[in-house]
TORKOL-4160 file (C-alpha; in steps of 0.2 Angstrom, whole numbers, padded with zeros to 4 digits, m for minus):
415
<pt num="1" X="m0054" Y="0000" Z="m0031"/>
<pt num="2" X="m0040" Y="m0012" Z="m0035"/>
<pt num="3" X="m0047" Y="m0012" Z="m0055"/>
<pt num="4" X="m0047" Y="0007" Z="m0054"/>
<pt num="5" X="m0028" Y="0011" Z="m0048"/>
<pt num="6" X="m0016" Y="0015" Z="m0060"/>
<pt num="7" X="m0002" Y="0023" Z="m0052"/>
<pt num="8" X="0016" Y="0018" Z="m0048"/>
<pt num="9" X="0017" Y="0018" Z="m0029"/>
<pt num="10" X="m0001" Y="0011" Z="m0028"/>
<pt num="11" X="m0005" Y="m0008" Z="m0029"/>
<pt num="12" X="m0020" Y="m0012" Z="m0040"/>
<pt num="13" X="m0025" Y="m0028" Z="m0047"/>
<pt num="14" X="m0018" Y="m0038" Z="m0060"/>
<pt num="15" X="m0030" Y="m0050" Z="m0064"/>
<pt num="16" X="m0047" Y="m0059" Z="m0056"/>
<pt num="17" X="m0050" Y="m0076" Z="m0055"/>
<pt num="18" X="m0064" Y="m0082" Z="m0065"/>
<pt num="19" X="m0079" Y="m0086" Z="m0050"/>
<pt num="20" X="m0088" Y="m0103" Z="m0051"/>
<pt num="21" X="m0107" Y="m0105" Z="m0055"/>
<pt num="22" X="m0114" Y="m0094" Z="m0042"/>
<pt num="23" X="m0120" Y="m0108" Z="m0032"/>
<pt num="24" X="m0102" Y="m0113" Z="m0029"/>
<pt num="25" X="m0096" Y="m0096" Z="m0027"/>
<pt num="26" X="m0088" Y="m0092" Z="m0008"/>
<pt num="27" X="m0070" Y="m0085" Z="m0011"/>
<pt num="28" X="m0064" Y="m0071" Z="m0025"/>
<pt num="29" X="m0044" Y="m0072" Z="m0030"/>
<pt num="30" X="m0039" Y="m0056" Z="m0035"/>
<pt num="31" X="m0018" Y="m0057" Z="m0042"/>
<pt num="32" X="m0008" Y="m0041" Z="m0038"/>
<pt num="33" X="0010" Y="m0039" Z="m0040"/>
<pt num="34" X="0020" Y="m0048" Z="m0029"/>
<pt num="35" X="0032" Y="m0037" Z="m0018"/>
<pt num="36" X="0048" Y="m0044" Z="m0007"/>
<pt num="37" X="0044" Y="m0035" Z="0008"/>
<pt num="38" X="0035" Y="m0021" Z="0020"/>
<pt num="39" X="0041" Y="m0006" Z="0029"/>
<pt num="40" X="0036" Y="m0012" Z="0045"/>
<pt num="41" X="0050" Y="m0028" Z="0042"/>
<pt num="42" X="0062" Y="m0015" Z="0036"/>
<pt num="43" X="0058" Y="m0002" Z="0052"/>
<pt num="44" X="0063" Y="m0017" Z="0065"/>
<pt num="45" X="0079" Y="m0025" Z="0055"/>
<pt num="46" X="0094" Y="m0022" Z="0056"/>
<pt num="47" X="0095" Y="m0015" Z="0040"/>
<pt num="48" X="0102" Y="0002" Z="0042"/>
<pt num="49" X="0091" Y="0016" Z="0034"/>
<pt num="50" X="0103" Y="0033" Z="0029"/>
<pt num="51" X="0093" Y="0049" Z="0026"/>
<pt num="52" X="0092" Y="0046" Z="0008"/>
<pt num="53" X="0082" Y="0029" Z="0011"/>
<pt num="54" X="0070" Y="0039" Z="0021"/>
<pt num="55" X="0066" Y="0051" Z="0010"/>
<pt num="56" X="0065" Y="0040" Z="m0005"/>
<pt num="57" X="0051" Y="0029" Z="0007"/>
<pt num="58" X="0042" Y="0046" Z="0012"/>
<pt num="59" X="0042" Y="0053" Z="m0007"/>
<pt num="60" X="0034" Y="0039" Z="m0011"/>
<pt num="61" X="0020" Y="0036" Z="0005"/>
<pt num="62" X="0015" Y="0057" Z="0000"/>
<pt num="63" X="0016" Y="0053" Z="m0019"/>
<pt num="64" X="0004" Y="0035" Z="m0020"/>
<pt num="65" X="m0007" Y="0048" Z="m0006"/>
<pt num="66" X="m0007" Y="0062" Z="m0018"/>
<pt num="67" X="m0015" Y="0050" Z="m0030"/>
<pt num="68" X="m0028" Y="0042" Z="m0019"/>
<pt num="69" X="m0034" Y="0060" Z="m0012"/>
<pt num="70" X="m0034" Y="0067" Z="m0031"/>
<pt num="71" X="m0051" Y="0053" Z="m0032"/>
<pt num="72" X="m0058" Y="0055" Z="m0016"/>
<pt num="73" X="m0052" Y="0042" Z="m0008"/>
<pt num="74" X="m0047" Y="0039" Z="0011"/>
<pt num="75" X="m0035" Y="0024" Z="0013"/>
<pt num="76" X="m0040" Y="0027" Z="0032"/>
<pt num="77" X="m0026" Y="0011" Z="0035"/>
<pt num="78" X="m0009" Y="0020" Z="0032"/>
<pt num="79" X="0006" Y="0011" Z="0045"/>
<pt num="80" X="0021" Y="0002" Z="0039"/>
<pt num="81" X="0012" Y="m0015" Z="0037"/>
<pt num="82" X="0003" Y="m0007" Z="0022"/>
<pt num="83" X="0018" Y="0000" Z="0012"/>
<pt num="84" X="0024" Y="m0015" Z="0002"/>
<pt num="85" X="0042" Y="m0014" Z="m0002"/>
<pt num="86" X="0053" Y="m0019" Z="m0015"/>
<pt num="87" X="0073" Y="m0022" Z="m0011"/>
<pt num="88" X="0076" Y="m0009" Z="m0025"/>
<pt num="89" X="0066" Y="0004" Z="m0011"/>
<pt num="90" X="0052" Y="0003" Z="m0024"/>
<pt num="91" X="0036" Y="0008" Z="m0014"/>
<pt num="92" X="0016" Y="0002" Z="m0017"/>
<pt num="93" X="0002" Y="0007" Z="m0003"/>
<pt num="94" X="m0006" Y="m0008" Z="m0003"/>
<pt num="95" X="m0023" Y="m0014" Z="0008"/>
<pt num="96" X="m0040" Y="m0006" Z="0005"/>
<pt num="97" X="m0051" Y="m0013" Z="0015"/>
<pt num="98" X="m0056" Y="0001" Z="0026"/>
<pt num="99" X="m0055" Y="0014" Z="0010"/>
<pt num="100" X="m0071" Y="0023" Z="0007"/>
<pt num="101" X="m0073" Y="0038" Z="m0006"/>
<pt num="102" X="m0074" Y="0056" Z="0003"/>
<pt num="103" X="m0090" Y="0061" Z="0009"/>
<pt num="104" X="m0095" Y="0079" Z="0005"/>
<pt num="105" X="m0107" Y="0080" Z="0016"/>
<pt num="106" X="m0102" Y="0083" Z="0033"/>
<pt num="107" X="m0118" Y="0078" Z="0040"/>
<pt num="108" X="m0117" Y="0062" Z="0038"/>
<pt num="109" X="m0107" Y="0051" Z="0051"/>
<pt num="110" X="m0091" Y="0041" Z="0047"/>
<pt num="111" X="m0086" Y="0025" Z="0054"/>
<pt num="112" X="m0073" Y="0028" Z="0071"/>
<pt num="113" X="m0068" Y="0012" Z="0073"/>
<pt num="114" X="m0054" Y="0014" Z="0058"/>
<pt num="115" X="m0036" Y="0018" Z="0056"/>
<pt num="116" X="m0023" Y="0006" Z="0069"/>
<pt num="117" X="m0021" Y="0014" Z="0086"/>
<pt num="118" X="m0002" Y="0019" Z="0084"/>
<pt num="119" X="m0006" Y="0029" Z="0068"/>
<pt num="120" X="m0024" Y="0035" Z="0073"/>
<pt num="121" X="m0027" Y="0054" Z="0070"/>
<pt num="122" X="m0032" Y="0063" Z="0087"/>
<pt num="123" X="m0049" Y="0068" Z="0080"/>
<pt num="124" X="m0055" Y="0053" Z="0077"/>
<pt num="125" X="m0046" Y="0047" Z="0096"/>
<pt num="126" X="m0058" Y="0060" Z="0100"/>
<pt num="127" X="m0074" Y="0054" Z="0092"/>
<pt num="128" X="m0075" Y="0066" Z="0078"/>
<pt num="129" X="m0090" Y="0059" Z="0069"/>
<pt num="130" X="m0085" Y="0068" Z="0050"/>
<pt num="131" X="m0065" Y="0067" Z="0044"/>
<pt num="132" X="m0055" Y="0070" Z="0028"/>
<pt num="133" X="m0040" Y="0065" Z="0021"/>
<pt num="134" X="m0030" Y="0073" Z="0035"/>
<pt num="135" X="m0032" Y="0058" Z="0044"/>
<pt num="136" X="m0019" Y="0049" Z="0030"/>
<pt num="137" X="m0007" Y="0064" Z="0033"/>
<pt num="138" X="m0007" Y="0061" Z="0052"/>
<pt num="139" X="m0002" Y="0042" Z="0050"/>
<pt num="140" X="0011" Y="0047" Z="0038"/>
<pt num="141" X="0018" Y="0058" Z="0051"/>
<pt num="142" X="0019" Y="0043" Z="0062"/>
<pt num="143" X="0027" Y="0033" Z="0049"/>
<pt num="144" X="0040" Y="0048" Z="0046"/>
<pt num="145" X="0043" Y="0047" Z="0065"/>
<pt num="146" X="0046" Y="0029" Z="0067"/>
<pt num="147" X="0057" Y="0028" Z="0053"/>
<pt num="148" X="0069" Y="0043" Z="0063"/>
<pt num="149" X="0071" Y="0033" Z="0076"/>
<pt num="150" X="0066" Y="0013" Z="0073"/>
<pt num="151" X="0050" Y="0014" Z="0088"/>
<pt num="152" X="0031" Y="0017" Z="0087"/>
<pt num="153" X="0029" Y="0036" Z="0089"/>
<pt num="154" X="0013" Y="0035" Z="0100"/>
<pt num="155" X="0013" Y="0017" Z="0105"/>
<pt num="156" X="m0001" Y="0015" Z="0121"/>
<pt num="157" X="m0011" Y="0000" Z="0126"/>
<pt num="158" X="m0030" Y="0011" Z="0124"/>
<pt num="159" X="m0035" Y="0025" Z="0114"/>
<pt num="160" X="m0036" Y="0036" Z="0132"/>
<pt num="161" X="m0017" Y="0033" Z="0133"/>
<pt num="162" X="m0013" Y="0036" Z="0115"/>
<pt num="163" X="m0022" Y="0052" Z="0117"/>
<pt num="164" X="m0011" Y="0056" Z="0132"/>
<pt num="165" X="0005" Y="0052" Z="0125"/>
<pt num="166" X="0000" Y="0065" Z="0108"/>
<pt num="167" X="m0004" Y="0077" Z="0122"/>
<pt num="168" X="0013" Y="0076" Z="0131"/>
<pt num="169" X="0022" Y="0078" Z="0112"/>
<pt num="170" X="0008" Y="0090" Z="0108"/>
<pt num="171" X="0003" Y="0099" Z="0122"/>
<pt num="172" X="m0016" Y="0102" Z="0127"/>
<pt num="173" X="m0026" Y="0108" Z="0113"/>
<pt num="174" X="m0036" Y="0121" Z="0111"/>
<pt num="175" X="m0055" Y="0124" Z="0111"/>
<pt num="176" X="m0055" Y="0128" Z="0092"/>
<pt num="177" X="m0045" Y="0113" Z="0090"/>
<pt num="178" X="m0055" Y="0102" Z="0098"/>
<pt num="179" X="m0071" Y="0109" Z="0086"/>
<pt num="180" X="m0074" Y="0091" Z="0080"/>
<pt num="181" X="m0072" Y="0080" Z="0094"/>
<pt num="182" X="m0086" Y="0075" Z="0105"/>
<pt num="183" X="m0092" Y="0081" Z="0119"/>
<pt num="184" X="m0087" Y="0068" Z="0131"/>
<pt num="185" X="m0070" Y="0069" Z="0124"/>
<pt num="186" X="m0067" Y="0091" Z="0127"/>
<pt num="187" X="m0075" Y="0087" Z="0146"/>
<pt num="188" X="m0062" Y="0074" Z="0146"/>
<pt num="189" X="m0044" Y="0086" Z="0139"/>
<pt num="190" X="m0052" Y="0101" Z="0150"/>
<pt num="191" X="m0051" Y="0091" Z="0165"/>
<pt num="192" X="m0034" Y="0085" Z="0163"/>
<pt num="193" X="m0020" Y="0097" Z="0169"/>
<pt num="194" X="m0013" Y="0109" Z="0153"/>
<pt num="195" X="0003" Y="0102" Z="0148"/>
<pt num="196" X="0014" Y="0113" Z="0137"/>
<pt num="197" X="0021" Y="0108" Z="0120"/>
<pt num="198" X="0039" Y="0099" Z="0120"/>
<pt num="199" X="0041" Y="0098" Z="0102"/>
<pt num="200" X="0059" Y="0098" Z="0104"/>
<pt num="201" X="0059" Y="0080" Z="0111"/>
<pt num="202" X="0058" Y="0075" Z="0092"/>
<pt num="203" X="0077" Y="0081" Z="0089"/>
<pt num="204" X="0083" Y="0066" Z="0099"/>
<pt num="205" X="0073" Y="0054" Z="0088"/>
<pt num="206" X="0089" Y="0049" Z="0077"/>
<pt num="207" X="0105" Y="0059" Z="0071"/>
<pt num="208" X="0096" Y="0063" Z="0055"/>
<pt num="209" X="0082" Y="0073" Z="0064"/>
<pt num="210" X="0088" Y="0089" Z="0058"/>
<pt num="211" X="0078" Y="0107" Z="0059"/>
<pt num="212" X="0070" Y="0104" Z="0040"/>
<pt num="213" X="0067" Y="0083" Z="0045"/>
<pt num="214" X="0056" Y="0091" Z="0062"/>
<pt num="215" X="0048" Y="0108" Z="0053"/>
<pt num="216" X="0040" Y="0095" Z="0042"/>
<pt num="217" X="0035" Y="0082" Z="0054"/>
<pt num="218" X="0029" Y="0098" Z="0065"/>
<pt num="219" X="0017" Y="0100" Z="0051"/>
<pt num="220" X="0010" Y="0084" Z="0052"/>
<pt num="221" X="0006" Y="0080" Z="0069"/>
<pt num="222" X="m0004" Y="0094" Z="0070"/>
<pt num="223" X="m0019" Y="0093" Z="0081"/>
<pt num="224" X="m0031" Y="0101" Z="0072"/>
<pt num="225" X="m0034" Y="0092" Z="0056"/>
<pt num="226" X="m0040" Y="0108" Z="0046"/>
<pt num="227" X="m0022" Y="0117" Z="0051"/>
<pt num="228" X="m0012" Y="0099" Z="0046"/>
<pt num="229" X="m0003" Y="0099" Z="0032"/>
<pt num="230" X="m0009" Y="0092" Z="0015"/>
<pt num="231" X="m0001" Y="0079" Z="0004"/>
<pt num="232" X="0004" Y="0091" Z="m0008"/>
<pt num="233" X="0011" Y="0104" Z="0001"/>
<pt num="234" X="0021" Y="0091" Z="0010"/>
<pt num="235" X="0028" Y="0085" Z="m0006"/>
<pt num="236" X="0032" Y="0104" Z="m0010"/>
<pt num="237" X="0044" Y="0103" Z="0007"/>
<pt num="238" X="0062" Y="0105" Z="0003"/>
<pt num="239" X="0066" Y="0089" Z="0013"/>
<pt num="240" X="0059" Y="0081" Z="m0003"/>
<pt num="241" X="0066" Y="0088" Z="m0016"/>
<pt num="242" X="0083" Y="0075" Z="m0016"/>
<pt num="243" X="0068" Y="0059" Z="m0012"/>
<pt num="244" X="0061" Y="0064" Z="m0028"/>
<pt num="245" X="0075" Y="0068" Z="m0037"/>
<pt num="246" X="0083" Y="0051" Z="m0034"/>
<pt num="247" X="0066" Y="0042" Z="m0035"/>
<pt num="248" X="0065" Y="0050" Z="m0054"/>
<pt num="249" X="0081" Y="0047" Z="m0057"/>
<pt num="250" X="0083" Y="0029" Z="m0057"/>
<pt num="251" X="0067" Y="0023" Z="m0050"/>
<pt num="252" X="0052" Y="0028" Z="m0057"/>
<pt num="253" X="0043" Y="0021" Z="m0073"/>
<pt num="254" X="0036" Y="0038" Z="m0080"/>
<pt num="255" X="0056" Y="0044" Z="m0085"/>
<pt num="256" X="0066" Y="0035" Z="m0096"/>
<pt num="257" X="0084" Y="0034" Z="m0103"/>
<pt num="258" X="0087" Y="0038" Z="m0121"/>
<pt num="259" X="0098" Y="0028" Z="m0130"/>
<pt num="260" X="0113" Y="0043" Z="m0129"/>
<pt num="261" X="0110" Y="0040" Z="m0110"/>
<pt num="262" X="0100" Y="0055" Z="m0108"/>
<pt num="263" X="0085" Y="0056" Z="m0095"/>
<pt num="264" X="0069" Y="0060" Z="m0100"/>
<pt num="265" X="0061" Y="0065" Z="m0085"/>
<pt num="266" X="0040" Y="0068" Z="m0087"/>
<pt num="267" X="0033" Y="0084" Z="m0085"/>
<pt num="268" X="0021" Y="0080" Z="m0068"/>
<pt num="269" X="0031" Y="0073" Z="m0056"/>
<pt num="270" X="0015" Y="0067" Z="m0045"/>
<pt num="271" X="0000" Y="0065" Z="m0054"/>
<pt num="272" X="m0015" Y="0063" Z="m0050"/>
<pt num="273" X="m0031" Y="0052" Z="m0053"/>
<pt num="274" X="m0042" Y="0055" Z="m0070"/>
<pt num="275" X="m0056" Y="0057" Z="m0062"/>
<pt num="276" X="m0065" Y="0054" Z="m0044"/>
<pt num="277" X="m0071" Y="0036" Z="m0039"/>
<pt num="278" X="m0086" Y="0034" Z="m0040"/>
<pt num="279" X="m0093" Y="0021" Z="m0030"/>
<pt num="280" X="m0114" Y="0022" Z="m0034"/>
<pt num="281" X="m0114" Y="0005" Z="m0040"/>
<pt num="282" X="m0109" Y="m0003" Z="m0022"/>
<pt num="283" X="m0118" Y="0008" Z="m0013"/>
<pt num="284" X="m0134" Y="m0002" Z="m0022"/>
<pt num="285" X="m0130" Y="m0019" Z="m0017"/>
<pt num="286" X="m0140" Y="m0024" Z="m0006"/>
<pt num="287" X="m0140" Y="m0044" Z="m0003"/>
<pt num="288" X="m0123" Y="m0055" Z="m0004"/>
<pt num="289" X="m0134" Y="m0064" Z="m0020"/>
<pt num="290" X="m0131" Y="m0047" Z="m0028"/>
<pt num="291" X="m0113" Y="m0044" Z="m0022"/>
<pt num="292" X="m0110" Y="m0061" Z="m0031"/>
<pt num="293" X="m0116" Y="m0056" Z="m0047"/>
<pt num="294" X="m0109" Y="m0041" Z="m0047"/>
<pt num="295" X="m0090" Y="m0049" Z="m0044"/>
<pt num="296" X="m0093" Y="m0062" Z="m0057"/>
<pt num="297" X="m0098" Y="m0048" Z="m0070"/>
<pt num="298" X="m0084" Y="m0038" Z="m0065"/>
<pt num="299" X="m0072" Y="m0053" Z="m0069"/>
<pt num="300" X="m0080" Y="m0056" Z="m0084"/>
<pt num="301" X="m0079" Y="m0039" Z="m0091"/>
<pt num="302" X="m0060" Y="m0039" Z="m0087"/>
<pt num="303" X="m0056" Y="m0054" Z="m0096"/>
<pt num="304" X="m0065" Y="m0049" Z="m0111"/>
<pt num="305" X="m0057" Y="m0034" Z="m0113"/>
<pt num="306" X="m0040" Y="m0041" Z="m0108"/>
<pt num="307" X="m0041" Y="m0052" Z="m0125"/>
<pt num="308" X="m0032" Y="m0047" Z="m0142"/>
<pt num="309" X="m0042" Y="m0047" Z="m0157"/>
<pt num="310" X="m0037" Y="m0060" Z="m0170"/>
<pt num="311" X="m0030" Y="m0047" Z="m0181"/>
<pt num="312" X="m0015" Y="m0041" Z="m0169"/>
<pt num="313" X="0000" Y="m0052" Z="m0168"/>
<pt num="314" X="0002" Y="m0050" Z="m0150"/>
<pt num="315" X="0007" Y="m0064" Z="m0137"/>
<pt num="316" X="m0005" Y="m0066" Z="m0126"/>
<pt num="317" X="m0010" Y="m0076" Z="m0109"/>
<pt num="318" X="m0027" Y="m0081" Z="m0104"/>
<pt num="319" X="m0035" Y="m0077" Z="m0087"/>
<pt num="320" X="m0030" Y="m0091" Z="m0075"/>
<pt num="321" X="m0048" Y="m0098" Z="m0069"/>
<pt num="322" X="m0048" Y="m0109" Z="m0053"/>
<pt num="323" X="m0057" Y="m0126" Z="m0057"/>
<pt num="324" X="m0076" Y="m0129" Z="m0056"/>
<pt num="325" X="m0073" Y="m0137" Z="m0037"/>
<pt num="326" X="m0060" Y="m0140" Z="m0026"/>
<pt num="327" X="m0053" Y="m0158" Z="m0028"/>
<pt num="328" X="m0035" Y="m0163" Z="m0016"/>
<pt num="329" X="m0031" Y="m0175" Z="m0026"/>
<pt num="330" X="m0014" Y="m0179" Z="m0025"/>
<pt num="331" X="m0002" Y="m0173" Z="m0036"/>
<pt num="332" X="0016" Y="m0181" Z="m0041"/>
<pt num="333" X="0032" Y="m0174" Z="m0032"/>
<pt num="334" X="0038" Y="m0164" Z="m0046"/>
<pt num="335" X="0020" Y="m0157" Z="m0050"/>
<pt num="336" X="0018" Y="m0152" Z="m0032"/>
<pt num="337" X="0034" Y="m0145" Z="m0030"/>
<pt num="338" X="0028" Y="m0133" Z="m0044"/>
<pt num="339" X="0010" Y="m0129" Z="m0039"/>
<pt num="340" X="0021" Y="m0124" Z="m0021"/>
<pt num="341" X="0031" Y="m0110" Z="m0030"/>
<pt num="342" X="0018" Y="m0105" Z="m0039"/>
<pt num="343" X="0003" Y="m0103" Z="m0025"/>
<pt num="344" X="0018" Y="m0094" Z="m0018"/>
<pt num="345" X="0021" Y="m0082" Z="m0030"/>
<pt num="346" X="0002" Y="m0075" Z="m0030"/>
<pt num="347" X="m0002" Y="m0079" Z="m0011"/>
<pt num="348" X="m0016" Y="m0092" Z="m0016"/>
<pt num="349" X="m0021" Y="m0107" Z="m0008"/>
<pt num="350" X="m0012" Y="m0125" Z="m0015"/>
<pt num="351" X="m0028" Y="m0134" Z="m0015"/>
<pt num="352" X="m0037" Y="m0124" Z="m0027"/>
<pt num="353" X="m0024" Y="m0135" Z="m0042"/>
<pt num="354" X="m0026" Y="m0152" Z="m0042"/>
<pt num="355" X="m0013" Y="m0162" Z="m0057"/>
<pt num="356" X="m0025" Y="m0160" Z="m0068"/>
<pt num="357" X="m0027" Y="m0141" Z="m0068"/>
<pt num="358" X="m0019" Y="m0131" Z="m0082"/>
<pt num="359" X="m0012" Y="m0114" Z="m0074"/>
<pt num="360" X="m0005" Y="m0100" Z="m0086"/>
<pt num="361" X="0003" Y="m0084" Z="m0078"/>
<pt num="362" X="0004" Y="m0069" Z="m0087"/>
<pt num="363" X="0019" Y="m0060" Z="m0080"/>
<pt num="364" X="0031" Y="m0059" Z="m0065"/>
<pt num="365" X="0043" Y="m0046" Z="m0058"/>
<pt num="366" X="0058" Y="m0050" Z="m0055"/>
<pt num="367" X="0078" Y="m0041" Z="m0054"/>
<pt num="368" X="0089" Y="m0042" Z="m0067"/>
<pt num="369" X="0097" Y="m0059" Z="m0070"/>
<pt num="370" X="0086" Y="m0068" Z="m0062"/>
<pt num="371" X="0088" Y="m0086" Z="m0063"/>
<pt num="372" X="0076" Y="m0099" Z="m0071"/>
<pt num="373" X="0074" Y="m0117" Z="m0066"/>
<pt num="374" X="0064" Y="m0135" Z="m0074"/>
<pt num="375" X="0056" Y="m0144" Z="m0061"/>
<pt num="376" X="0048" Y="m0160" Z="m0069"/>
<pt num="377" X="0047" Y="m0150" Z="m0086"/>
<pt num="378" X="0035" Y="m0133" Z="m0081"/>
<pt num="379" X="0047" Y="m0120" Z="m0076"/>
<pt num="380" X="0046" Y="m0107" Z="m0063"/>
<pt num="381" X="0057" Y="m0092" Z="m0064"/>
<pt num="382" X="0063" Y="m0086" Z="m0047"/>
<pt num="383" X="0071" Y="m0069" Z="m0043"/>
<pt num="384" X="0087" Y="m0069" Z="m0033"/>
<pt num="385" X="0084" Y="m0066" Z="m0015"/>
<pt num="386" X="0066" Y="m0070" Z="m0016"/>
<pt num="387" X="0067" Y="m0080" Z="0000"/>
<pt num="388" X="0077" Y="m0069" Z="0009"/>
<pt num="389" X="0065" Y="m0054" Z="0007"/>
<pt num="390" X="0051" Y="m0062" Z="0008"/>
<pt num="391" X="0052" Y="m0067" Z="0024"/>
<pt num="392" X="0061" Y="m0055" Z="0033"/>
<pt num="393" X="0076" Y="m0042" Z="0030"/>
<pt num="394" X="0084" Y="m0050" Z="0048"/>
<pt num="395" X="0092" Y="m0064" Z="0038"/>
<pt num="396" X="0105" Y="m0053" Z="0029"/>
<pt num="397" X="0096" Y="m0045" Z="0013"/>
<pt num="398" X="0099" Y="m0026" Z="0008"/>
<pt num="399" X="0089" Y="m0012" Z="0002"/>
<pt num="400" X="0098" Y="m0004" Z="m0014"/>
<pt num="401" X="0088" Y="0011" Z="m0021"/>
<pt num="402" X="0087" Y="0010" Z="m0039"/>
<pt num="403" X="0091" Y="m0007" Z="m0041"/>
<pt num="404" X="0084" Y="m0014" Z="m0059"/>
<pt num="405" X="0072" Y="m0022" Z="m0061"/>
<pt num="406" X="0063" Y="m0030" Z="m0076"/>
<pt num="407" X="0045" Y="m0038" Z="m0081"/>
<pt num="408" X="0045" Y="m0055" Z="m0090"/>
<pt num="409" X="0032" Y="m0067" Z="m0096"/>
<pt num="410" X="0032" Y="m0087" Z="m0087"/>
<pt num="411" X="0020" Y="m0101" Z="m0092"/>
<pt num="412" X="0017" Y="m0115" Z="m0083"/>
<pt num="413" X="0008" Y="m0130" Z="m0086"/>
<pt num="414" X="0002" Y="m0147" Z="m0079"/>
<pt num="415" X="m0005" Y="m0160" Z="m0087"/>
């Protein structure tokens, strides 16, 4: 999936690491852009969020949805950990690992044990053994309310009490809303004394919280996932319209500014996927030999057609390949000091580069004047406020929407 993404607010994979002889293979490396931050350090900060942060965060959540949905796909994962953020607000939905392509056929059962319990939609609290993509939408309502007012939305210790608690915002649902949960679970509501809606409770969310802020939120936590709100309808919502102006305005990578200082905005604000994903091919593995292959031709196949032909004068950086094995042997202060940064640029292990290793990097993000620095002769180029973002926003960072930001080329070396 990560190879398949290419869209904006949707991380996908920059490069894979070259496997070892199949005997030796036991880990993949997969490089993706390195972000500074996520929501869910942002949410419990003390960085203040105005109402155009939020509806620059949200634009983005429905945008990178809108996407994913046009190719089938259910993220089925959606909470502020999993929104990567940039200090510039720039937003990427990151972590795939409980995605699976839309099943058409409803017969078949879908995994219930998916989703965190905070952002869990209430048919799948309810055992609903078929879903859609309405279960992204619900979790996006969560985010949308957390955001408002810095708390979990429907934070419980079991799925029982997180279904209570969306009952008391909610109120008790229908029969016909309850048409896919199981049968254990409608005994269990029908028991339990009718409790009326009290919507109103979300005006005292935040200050921001205004009668367009709850109509949409309304249209998200929805109990029946038929009558919810899609991803493109919510990005038709007139809360939206000033997120995606300001996104498109100084934001986004589709628009540009001429050289007279016009903007040339794109004419498909959200787009969508080319095509569906398809998925067959996994579905055919059957053995981990099998999965094994499959990843080293699929790294191999990527770094044949990430080479340039002899005949085009383009720079170019090889795939970084990890060694044949693992050796710790020890590197010189200066070298190791280098290896540090760059393991921590791309979230990879330190031992996998010994002082023998050769390491070129393709490319790094980073703002506008960002600094470079010669450590014992390869050089790392680090962004200002790196460290202060990647951690945590607690220690004084800020966010700034439409901050600039530009891509560079770093090589480093040991020998």
């Amino acid at each position: 999936m990560l190879c398949f993404f290419k869209h904006e607010n949707v991380l996908s994979a920059l490069d894979i690491l070259q496997p070892p002889h199949l005997d030796f293979f036991q880990e993949i490396y997969v490089i993706t852009e390195l972000l500074q931050s996520d929501l869910h350090k942002v949410i419990v900060s003390h960085q203040p969020l105005s109402s155009d942060h939020i509806k620059v965060f949200l634009y983005q959540i429905l945008r990178g949805l809108k996407y994913l949905h046009s190719a089938r796909i259910l993220h089925r994962d959606i909470k502020p950990g999993n929104l990567l953020v940039n200090s510039n607000c720039v937003l990427k939905i990151c972590d795939f690992g409980l995605a699976r392509v839309e099943e058409p056929d409803s017969s078949k059962a879908m995994t219930q044990e998916v989703v965190t319990q905070y952002y869990r939609a209430p048919e799948i609290l309810m055992g609903a053994k078929h879903y859609s993509a309405a279960v992204d939408v619900w979790s996006v309502g969560c985010i949308f309310g957390e955001l408002l007012g810095r708390r979990i939305l429907f934070q419980a210790q079991n799925p029982v009490q997180q279904l209570e608690l969306i009952t008391e915002l909610l109120g008790t649902p229908s029969l016909e809303d309850m048409k896919y949960a199981c049968e254990g679970a409608k005994s269990h509501m029908l028991r339990r004394p009718p409790k009326p809606p009290s919507l109103s409770a979300l005006y005292t969310l935040s200050s921001q919280a205004t009668h367009e802020v709850v109509h949409l939120l309304c249209q998200m936590l929805v109990f029946d996932p038929d009558k919810r709100i899609s991803v493109t309808d919510a990005l038709a919502h007139p809360y939206l319209d000033e997120g995606r102006l300001r996104y498109h305005s100084c934001m986004c990578k589709c628009c540009y500014t001429t050289a007279s200082g016009m903007r040339q905005y794109t004419s498909e604000f959200e787009t969508t996927a080319p095509h569906p994903f398809d998925d067959h091919w996994e579905k055919k593995l059957t053995s981990i030999q099998q999965v094994k292959v499959a990843c080293r031709c699929a790294s191999t196949l990527r770094a044949r057609r990430s080479r340039v032909s002899p005949g085009k004068s383009v720079h170019h950086t090889p795939t970084i390949r990890p060694p044949f094995r693992r050796r710790k042997a020890a590197a010189r202060p200066a070298q190791r000091h280098c290896i540090a940064n760059l393991c921590a640029i791309y979230h990879t292990d330190i031992n996998m580069f010994d002082s023998g290793t050769s390491v070129r990097v393709a490319t790094f993000t980073a703002p506008m004047g960002g600094r470079s620095s010669k450590i014992g002769g390869p050089q790392i180029t680090r962004a200002p406020g790196y460290s202060r973002f990647a951690g945590s926003f607690r220690s004084g960072g800020s966010l700034e929407i439409g901050r600039c930001w530009t891509t560079f080329p770093i090589v480093v070396e040991f020998s």
